[in-house]
Each structure stands twice: as C-alpha cells, then as structure tokens.
ROVEXFI-484150 format. One record per atom (N, C-alpha, C, O): atom name; residue in three letters; x negated, y, z. Coordinates in pm, 1 decimal. Each point is the difference from the previous one (the first is absolute). Layout:
N
(rec "CA","ALA",(X,Y,Z))
...
This chain:
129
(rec "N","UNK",(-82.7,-119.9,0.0))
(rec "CA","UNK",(82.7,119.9,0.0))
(rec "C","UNK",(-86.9,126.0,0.0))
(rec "O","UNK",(55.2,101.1,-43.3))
(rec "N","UNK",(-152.7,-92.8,75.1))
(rec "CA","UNK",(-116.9,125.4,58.8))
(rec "C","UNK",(-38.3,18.5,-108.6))
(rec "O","UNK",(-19.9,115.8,-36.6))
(rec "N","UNK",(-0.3,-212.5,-40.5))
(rec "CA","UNK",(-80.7,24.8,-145.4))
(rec "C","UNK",(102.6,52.6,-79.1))
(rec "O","UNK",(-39.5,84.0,-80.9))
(rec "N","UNK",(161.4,-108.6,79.8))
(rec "CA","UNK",(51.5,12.2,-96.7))
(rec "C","UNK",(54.9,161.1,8.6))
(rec "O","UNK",(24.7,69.3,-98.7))
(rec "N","UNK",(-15.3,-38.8,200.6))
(rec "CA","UNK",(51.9,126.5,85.2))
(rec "C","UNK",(-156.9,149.1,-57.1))
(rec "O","UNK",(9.1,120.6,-22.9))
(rec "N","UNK",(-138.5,-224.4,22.1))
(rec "CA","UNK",(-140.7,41.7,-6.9))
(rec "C","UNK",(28.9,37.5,-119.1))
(rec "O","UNK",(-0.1,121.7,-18.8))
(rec "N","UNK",(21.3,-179.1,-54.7))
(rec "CA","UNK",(-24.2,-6.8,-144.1))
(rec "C","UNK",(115.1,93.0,-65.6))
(rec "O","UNK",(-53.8,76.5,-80.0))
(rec "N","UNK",(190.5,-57.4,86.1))
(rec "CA","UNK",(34.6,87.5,12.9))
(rec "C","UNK",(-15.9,133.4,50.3))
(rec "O","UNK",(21.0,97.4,-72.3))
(rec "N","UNK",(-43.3,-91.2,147.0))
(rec "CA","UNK",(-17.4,168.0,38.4))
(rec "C","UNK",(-150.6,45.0,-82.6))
(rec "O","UNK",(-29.4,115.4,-31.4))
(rec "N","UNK",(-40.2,-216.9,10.8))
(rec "CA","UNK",(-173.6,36.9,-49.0))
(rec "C","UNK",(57.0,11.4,-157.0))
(rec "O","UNK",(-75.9,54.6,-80.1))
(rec "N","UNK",(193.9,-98.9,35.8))
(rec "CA","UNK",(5.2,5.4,-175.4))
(rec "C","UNK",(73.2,161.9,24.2))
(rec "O","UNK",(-50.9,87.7,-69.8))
(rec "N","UNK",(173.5,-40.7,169.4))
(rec "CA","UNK",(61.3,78.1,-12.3))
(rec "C","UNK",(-100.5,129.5,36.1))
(rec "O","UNK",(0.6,97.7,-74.8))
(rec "N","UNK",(-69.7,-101.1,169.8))
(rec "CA","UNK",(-131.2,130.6,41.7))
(rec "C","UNK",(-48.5,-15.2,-140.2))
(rec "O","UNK",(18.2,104.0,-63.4))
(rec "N","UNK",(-66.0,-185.9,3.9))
(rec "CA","UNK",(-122.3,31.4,-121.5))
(rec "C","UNK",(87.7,37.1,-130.5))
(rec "O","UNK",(-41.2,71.1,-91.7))
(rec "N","UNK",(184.5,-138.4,99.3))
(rec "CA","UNK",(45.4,92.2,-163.3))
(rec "C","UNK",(65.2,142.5,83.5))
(rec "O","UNK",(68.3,60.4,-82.7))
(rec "N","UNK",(-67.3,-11.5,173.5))
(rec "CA","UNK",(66.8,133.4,43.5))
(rec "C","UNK",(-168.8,69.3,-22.4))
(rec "O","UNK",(-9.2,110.4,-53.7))
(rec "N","UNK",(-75.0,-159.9,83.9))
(rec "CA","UNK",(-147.1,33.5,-27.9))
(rec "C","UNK",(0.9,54.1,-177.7))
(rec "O","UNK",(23.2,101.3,-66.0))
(rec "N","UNK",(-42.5,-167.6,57.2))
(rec "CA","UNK",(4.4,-65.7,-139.8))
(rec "C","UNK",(94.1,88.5,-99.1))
(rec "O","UNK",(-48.6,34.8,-107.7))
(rec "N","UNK",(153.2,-5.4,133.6))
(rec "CA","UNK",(129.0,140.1,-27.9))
(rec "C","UNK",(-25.6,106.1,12.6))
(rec "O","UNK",(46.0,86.1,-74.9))
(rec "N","UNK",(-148.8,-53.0,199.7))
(rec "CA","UNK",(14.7,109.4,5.3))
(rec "C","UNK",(85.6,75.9,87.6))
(rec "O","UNK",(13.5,122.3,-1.7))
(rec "N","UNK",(52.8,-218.2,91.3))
(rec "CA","UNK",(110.7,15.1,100.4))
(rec "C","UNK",(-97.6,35.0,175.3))
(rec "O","UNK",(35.0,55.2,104.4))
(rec "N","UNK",(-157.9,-118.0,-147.6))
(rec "CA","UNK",(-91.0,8.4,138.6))
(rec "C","UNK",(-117.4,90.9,-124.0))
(rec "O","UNK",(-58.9,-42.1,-99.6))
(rec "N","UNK",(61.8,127.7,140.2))
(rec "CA","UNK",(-163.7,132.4,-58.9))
(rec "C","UNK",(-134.0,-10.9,74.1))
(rec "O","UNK",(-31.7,8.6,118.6))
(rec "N","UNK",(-9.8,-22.2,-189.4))
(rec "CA","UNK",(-158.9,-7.0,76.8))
(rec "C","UNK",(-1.7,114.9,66.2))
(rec "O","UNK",(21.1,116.8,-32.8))
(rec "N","UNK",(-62.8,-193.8,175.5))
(rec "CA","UNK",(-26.4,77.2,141.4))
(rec "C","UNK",(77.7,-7.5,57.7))
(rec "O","UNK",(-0.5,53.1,111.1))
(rec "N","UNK",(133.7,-140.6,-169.2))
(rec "CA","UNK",(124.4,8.1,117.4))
(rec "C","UNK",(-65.1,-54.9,107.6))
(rec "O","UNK",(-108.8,-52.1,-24.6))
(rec "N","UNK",(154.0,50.7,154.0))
(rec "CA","UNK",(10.9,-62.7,106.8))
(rec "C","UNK",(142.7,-56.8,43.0))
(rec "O","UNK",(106.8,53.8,29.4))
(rec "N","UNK",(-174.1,-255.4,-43.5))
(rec "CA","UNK",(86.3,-36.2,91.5))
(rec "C","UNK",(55.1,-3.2,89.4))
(rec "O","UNK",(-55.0,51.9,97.1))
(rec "N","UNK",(196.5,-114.7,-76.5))
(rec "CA","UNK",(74.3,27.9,136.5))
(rec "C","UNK",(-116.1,-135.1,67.9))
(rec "O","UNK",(-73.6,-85.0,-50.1))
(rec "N","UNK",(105.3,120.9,166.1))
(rec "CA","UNK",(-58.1,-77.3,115.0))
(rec "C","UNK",(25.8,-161.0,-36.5))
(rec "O","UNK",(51.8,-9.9,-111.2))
(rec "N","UNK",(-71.7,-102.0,167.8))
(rec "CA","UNK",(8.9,-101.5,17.5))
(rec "C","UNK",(162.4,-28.5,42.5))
(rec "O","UNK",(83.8,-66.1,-61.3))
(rec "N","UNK",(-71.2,139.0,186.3))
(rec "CA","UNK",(117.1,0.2,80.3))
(rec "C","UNK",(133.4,-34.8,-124.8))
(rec "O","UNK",(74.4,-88.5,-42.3))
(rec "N","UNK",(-120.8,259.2,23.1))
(rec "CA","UNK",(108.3,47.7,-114.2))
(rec "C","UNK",(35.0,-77.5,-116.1))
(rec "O","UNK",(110.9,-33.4,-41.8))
(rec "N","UNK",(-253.4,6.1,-12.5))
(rec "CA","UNK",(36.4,-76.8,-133.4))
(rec "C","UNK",(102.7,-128.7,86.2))
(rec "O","UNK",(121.8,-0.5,-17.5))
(rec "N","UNK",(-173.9,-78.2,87.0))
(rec "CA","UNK",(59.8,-119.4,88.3))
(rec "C","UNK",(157.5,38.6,-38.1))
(rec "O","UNK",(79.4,-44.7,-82.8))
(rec "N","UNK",(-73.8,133.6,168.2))
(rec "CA","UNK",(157.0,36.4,11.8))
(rec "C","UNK",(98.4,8.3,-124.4))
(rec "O","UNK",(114.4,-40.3,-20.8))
(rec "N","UNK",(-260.2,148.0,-92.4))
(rec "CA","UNK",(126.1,32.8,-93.8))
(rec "C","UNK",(13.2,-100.7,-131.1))
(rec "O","UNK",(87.1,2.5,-87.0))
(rec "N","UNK",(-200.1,-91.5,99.7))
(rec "CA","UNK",(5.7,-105.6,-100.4))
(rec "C","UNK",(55.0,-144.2,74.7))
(rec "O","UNK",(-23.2,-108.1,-53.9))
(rec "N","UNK",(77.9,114.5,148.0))
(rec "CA","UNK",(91.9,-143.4,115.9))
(rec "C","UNK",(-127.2,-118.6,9.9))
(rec "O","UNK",(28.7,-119.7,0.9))
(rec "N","UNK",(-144.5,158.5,5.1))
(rec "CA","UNK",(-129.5,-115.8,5.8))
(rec "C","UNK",(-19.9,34.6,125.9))
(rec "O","UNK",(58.9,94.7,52.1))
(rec "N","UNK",(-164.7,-186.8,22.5))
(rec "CA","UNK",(-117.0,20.1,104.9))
(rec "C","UNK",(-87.7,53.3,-57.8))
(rec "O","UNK",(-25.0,12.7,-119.8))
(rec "N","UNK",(-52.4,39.1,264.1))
(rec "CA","UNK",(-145.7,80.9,-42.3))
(rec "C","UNK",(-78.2,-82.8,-100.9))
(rec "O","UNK",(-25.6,39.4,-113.8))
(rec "N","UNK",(-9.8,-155.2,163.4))
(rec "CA","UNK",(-82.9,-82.9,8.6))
(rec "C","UNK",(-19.6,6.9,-207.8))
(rec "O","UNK",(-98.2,28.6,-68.4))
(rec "N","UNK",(252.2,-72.4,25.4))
(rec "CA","UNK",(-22.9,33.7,-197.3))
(rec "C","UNK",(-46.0,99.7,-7.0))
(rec "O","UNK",(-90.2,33.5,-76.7))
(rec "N","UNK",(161.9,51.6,181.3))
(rec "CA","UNK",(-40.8,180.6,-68.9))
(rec "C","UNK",(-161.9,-0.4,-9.9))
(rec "O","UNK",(-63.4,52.7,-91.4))
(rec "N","UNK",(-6.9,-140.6,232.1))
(rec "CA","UNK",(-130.2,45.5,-9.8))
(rec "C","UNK",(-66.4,-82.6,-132.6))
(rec "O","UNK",(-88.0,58.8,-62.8))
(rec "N","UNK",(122.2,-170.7,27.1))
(rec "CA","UNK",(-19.5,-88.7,-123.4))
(rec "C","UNK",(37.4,54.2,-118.6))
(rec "O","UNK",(-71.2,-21.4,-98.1))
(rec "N","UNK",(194.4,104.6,85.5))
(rec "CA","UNK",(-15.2,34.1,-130.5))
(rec "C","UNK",(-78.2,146.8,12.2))
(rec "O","UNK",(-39.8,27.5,-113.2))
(rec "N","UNK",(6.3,67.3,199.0))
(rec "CA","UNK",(-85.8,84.3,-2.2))
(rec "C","UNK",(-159.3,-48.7,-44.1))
(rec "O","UNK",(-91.5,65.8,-49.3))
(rec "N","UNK",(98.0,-179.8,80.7))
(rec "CA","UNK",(-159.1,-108.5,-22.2))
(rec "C","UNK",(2.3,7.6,-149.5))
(rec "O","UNK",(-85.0,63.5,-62.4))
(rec "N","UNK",(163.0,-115.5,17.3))
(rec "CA","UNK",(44.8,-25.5,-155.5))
(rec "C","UNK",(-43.0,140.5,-89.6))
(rec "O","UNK",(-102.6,18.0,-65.6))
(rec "N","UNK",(162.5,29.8,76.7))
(rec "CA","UNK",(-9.7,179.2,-25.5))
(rec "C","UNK",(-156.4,48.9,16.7))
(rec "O","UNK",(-66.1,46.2,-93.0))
(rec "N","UNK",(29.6,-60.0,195.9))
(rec "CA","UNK",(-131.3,43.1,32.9))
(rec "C","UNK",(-114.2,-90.4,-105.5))
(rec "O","UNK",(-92.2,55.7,-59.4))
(rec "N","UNK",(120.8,-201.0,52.3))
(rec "CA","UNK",(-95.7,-49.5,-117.8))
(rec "C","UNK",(20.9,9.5,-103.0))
(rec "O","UNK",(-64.3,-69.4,-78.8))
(rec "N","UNK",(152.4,149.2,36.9))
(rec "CA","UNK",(44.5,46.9,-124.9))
(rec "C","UNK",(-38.0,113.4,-5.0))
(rec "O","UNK",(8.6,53.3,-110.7))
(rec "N","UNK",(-40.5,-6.8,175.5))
(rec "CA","UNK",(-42.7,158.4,-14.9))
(rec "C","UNK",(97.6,90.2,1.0))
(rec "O","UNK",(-14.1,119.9,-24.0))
(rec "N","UNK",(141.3,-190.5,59.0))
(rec "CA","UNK",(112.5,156.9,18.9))
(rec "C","UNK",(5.0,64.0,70.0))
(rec "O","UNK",(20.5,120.2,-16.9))
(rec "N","UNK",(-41.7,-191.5,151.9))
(rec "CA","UNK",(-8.4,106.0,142.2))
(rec "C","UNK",(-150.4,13.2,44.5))
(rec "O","UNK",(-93.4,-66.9,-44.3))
(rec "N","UNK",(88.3,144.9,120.2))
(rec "CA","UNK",(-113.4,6.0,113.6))
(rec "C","UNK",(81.6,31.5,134.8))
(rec "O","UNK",(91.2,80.9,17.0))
(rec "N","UNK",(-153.0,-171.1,75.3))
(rec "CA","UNK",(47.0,17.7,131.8))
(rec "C","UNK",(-94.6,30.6,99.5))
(rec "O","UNK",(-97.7,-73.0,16.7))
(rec "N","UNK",(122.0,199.5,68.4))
(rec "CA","UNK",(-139.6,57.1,70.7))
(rec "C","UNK",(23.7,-38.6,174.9))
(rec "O","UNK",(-26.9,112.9,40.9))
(rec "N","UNK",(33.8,-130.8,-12.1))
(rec "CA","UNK",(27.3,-11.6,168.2))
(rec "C","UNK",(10.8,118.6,72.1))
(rec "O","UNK",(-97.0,59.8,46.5))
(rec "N","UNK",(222.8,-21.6,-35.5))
(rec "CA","UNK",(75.7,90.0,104.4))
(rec "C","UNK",(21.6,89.3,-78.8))
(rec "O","UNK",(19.7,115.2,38.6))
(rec "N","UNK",(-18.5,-170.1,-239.0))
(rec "CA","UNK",(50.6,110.0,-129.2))
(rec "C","UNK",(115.9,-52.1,-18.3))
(rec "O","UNK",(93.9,68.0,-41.3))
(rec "N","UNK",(-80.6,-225.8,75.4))
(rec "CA","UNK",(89.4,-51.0,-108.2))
(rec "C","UNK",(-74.4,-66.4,-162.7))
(rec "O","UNK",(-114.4,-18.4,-41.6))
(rec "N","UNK",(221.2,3.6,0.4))
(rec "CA","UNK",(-11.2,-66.9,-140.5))
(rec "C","UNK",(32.8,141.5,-93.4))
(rec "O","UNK",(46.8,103.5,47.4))
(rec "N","UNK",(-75.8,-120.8,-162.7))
(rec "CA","UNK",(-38.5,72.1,-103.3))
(rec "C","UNK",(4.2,-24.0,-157.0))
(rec "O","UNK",(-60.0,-85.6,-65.1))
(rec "N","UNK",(139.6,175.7,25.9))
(rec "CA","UNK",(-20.1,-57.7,-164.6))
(rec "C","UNK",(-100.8,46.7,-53.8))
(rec "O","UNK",(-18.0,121.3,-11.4))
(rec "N","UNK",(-72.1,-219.7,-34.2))
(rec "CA","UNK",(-148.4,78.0,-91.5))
(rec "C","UNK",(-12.2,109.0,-137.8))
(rec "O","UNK",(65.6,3.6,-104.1))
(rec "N","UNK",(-113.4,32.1,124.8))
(rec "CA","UNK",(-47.3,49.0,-148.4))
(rec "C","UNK",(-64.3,-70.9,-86.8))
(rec "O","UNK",(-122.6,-7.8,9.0))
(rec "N","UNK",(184.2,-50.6,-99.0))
(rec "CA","UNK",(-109.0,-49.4,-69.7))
(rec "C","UNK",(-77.8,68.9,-126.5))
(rec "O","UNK",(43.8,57.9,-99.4))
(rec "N","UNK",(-151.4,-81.8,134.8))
(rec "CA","UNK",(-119.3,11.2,-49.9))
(rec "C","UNK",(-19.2,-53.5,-183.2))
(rec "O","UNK",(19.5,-102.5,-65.4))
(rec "N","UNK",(-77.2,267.2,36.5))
(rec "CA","UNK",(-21.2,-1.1,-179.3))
(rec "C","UNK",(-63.6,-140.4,-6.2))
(rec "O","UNK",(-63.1,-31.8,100.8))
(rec "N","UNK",(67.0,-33.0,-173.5))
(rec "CA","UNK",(-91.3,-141.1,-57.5))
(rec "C","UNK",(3.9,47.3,-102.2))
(rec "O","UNK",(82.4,50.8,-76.1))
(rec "N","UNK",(-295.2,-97.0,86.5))
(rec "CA","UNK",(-104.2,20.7,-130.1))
(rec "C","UNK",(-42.3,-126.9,-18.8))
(rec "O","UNK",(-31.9,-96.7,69.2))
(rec "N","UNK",(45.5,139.8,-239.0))
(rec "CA","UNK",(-40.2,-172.8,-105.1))
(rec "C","UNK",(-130.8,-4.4,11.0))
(rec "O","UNK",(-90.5,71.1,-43.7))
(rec "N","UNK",(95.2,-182.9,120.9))
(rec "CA","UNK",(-156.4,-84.5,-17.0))
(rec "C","UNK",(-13.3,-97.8,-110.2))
(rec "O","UNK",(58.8,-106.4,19.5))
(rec "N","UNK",(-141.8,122.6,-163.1))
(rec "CA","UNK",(-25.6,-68.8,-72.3))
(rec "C","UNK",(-96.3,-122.1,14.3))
(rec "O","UNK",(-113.8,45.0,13.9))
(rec "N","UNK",(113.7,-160.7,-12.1))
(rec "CA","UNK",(-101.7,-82.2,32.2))
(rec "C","UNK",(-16.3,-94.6,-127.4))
(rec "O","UNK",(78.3,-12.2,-94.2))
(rec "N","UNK",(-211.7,-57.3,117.8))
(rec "CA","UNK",(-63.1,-84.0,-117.2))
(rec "C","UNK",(20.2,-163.3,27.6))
(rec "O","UNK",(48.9,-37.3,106.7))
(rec "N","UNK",(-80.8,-37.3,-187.5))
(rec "CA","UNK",(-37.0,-148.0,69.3))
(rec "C","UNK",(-72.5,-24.8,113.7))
(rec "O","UNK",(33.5,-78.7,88.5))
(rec "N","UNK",(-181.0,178.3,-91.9))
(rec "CA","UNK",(-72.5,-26.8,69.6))
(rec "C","UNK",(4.7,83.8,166.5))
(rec "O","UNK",(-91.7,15.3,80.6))
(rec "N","UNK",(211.9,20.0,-74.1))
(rec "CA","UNK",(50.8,98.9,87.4))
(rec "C","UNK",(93.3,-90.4,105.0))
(rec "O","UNK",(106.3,-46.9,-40.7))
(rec "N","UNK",(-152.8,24.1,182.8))
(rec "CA","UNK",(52.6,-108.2,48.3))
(rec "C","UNK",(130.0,102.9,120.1))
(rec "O","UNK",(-34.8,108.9,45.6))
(rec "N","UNK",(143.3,-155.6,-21.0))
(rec "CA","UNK",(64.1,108.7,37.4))
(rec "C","UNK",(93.3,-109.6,127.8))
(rec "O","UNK",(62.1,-96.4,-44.7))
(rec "N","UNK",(-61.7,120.8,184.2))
(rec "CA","UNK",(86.4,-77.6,40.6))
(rec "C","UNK",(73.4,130.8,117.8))
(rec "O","UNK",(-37.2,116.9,10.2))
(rec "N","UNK",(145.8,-184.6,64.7))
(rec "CA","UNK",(51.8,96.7,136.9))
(rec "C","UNK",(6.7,-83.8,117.1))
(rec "O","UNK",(21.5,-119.9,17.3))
(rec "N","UNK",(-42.2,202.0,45.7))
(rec "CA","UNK",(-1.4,-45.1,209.2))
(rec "C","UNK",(86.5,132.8,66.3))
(rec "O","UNK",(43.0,108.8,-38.4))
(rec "N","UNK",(-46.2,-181.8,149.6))
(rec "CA","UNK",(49.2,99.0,103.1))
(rec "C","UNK",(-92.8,71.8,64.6))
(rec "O","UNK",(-102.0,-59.4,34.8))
(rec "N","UNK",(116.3,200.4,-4.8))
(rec "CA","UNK",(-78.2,86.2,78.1))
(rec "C","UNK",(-43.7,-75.4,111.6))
(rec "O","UNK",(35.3,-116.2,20.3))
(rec "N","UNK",(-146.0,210.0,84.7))
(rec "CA","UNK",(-22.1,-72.3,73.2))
(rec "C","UNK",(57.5,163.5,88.4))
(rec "O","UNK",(53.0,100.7,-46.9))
(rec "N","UNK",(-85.7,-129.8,161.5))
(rec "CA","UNK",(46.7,134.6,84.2))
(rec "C","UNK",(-75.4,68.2,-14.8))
(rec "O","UNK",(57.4,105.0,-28.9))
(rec "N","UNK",(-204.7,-83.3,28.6))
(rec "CA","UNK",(-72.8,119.9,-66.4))
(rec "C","UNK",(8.0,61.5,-92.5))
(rec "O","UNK",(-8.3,122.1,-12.6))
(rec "N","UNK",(35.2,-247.1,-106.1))
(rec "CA","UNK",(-25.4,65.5,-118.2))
(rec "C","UNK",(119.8,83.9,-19.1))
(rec "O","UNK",(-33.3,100.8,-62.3))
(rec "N","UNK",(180.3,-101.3,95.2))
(rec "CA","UNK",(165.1,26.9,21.8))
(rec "C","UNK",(-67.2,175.6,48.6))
(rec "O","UNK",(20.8,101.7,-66.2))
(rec "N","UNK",(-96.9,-108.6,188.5))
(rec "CA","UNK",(-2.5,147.2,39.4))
(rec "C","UNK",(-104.1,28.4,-75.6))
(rec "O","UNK",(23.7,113.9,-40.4))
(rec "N","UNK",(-123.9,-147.9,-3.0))
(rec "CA","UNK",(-145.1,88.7,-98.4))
(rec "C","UNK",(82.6,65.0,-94.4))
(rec "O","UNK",(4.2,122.9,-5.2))
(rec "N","UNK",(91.3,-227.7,-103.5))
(rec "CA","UNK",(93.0,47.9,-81.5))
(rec "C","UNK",(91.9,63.9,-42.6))
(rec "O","UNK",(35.6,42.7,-109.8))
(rec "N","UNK",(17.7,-39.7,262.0))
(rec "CA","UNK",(130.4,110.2,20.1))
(rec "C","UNK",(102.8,-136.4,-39.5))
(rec "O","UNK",(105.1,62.7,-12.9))
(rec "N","UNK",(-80.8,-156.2,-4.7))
(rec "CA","UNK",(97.4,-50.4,-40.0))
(rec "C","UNK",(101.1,-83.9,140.6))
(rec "O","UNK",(-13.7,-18.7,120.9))
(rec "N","UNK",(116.2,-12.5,-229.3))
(rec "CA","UNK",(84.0,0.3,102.5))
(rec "C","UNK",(33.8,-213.1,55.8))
(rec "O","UNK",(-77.1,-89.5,-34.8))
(rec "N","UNK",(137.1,78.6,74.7))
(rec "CA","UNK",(-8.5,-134.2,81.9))
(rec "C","UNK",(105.5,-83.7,-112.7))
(rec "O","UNK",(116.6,38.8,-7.1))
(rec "N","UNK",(-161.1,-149.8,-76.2))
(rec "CA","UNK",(87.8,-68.7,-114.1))
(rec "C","UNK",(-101.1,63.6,-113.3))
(rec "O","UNK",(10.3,-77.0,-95.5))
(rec "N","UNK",(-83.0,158.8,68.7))
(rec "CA","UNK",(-17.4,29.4,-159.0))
(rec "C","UNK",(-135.9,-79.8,41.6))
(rec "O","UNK",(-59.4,4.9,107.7))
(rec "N","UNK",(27.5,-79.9,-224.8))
(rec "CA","UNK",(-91.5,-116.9,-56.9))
(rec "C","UNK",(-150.0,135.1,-59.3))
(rec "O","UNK",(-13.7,120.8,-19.8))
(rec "N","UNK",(-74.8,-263.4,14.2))
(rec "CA","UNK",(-143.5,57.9,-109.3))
(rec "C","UNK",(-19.8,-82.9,-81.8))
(rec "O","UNK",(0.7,-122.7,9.8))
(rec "N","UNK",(-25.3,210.9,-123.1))
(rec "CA","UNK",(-23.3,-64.6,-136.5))
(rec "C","UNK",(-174.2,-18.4,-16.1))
(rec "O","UNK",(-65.2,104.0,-9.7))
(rec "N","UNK",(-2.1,-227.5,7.5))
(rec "CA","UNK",(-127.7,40.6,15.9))
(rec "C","UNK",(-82.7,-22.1,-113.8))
(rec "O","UNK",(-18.5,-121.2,-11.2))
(rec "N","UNK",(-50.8,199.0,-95.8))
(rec "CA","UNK",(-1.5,-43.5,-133.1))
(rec "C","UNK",(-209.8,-2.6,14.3))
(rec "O","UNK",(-77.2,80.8,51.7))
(rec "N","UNK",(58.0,-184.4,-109.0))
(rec "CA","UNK",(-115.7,-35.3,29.6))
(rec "C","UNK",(-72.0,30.2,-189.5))
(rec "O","UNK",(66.3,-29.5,-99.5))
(rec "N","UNK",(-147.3,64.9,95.9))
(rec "CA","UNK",(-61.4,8.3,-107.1))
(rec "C","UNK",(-172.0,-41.6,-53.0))
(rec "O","UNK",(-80.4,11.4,92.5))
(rec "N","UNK",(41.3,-40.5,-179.0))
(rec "CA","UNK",(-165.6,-10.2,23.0))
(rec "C","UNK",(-35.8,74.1,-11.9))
(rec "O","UNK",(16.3,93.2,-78.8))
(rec "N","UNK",(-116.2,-126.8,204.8))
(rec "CA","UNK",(-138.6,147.3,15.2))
(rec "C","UNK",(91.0,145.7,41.7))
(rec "O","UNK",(-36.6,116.1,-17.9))
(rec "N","UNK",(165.0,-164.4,78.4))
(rec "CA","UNK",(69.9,136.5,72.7))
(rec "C","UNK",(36.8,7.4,119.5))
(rec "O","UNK",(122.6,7.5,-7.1))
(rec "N","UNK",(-161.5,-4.2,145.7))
(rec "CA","UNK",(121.5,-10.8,125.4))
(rec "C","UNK",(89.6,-70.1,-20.5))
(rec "O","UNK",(-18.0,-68.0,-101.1))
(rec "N","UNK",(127.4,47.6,160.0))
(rec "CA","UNK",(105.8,-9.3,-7.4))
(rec "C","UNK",(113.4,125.6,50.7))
(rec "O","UNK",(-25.4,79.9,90.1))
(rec "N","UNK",(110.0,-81.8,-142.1))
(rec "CA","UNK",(100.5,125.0,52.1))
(rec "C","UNK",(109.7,-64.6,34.8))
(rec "O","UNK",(47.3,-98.9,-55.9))
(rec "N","UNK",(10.9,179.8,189.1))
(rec "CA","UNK",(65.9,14.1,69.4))
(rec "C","UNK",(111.9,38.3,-25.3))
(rec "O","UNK",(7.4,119.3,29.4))
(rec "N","UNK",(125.6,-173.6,-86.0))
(rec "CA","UNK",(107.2,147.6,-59.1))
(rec "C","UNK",(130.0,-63.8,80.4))
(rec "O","UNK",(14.5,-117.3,34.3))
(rec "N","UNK",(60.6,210.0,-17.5))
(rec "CA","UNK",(140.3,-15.1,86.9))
(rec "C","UNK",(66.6,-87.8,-138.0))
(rec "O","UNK",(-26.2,11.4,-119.7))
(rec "N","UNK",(109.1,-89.7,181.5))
(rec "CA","UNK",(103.4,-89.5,-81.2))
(rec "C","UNK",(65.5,109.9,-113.0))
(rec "O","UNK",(-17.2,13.2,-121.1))
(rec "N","UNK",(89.8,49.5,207.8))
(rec "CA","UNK",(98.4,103.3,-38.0))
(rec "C","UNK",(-30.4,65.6,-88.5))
(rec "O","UNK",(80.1,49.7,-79.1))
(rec "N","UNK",(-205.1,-36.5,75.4))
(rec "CA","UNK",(-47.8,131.2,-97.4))
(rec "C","UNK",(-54.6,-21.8,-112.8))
(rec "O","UNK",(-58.0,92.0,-57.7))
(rec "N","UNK",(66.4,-232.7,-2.6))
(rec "CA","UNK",(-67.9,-67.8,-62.2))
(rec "C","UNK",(110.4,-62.5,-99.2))
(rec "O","UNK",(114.3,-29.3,35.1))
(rec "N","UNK",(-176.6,10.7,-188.7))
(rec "CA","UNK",(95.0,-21.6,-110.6))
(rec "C","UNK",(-132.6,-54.1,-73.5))
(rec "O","UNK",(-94.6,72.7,-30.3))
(rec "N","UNK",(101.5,-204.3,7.4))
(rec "CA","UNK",(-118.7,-94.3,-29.6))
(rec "C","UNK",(39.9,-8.3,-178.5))
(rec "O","UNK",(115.6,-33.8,-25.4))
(rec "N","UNK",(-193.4,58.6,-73.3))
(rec "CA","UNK",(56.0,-63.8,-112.4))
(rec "C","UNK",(-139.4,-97.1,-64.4))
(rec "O","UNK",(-100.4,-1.4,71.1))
(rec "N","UNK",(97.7,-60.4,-175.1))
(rec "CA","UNK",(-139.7,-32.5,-79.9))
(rec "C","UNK",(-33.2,81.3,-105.9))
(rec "O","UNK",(85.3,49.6,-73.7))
(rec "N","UNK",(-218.2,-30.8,59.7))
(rec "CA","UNK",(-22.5,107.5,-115.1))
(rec "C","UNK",(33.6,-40.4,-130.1))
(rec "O","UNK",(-14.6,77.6,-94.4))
C-alpha cells in the first residue's frame, strides 16, 4: 500500500513540476501538510520527497524545507570512441566543492593523456562526434 500511495504522489509532484504548476524556487509545504493534504503518512511524503530529490527536482535543506530546483542550462559534450564516459554518485565533498545539490549525479569523462573531468549530471548533454 506505501508504495503504491509513494508512487503516486512522486508521479503527481513531478508532472505538477513538470507543468509548471510548482516554479522553480517554490517551497514545499512541510511534511505535516503535504501528509494531510495528499491523505498519506509522512513516512511516503518523506519517500516520495527522496524520489524527487534523485531526480533532481527538489532540493531539501534542513530547517528550509524542500524546494523546487532550477534547472540548470545543459552543455553538449561531444565525445569520440576513444573517449571513455561513465556516472557515479557524489561523494559529500565533492556535493559542497561543487555547489551541487543532494540527487544530481557526475558524469566522469576520461580521455587520453587528459585528467579526467568532473561534470554535474544535469548539466551535461553527451552526443558522438
């Protein structure tokens, strides 16, 4: 039942997202509230806020609340064969060095004879040359 209750409210937050019905920077209602005004327990609310957050729709700050993001221009990264490209999850340093927020991924594109770079999920639009 939790899941199914989860999964609902996480499809209905992300197409009101998604519409244009929630604007980047809204602030969510509380936990409480959502509870109340969507007939769930906290407990989905805090699960489908989870959902949201690895998706990159919300950010949730402690003692801010939850948050609709801005999302972020994405720039085309062209890559080659020899251009090895995979994603991970932040680690907690790298989240604050970056400024990024808690759910957005790294794209880590490895090249020869180059570093490797570091790029936010989000911001990133991979094509082949």
């Amino acid at each position: 039942m939790l899941g199914q209750l989860l999964a609902e409210l996480a499809h209905g937050l992300q197409e009101m997202i998604r519409a244009g019905e929630l604007a980047p920077g809204t602030v969510l209602p509380g936990e409480h509230e959502m509870a109340t005004q969507y007939g769930v327990g906290r407990e989905a609310v805090r699960k489908a806020l989870g959902v949201l957050r690895a998706e990159g729709l919300v950010a949730t700050n402690k003692g801010e609340g939850s948050q609709v993001r801005v999302q972020p221009e994405r720039k085309t990264l062209a890559i080659d064969s020899k251009t090895r490209v995979w994603f991970r999850l932040t680690t907690p340093e790298e989240r604050i060095m970056m400024g990024l927020d808690e759910g957005v991924g790294l794209v880590v594109v490895e090249a020869e004879g180059v570093a490797p770079r570091l790029l936010p999920s989000d911001e990133v639009i991979i094509t082949g040359k």
